[in-house]
C-alpha positions as CSV (number, residue, x, y, z in Angstrom):
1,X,-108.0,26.0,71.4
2,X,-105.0,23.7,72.3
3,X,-107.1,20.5,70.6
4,X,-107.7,22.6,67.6
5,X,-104.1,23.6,67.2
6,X,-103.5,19.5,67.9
7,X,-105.9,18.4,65.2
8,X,-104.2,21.4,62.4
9,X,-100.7,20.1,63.3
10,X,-101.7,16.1,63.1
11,X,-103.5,16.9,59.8
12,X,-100.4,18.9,58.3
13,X,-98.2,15.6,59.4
14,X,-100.5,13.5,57.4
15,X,-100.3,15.9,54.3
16,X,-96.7,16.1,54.3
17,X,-96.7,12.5,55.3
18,X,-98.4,11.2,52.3
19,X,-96.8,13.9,49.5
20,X,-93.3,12.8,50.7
21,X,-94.1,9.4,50.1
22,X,-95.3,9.4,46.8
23,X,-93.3,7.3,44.2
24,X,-93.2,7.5,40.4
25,X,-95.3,4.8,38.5
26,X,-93.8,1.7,37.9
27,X,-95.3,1.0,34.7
28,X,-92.7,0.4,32.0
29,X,-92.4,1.1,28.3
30,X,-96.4,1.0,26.6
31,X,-94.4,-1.3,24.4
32,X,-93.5,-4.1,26.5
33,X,-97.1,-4.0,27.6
34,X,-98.6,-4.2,24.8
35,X,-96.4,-6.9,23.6
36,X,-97.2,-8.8,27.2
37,X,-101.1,-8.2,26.3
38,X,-103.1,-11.2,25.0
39,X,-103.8,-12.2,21.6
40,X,-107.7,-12.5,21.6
41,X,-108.8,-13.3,18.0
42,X,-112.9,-13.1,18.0
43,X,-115.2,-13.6,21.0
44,X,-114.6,-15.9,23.8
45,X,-116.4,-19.0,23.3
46,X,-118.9,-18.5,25.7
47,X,-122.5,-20.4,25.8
48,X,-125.4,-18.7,25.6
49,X,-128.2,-19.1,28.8
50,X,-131.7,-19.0,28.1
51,X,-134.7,-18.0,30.6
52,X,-134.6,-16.7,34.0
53,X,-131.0,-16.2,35.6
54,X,-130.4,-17.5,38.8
55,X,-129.0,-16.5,41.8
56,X,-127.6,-17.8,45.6
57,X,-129.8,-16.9,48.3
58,X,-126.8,-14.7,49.7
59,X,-127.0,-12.4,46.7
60,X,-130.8,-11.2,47.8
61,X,-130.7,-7.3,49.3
């Protein structure tokens, strides 16, 4: 009884814990970040691979 009423007050701490340390978004103005975002005209100049991809040994599962 007395490690259940332990484990209900520690997760109630954590609760009030996390909510009381929530802070609003620090985002700005949508209009400073579009302004900030980058000017992409067309595709990126990429080259295009033909066949079988490769990959490191490391990536095998």
């Amino acid at each position: 009884m007395n490690s259940l009423v332990s484990r209900i007050l520690v997760f109630i701490c954590t609760i009030a814990l996390c909510l009381s340390n929530s802070q609003s978004a620090l985002a700005g103005k949508l209009s400073d970040r579009i302004d900030r975002f980058p000017n992409w005209n067309g595709a990126a100049q990429v080259t295009r691979h033909d066949g079988e991809l490769t990959y490191p040994d490391w990536f095998r599962g």
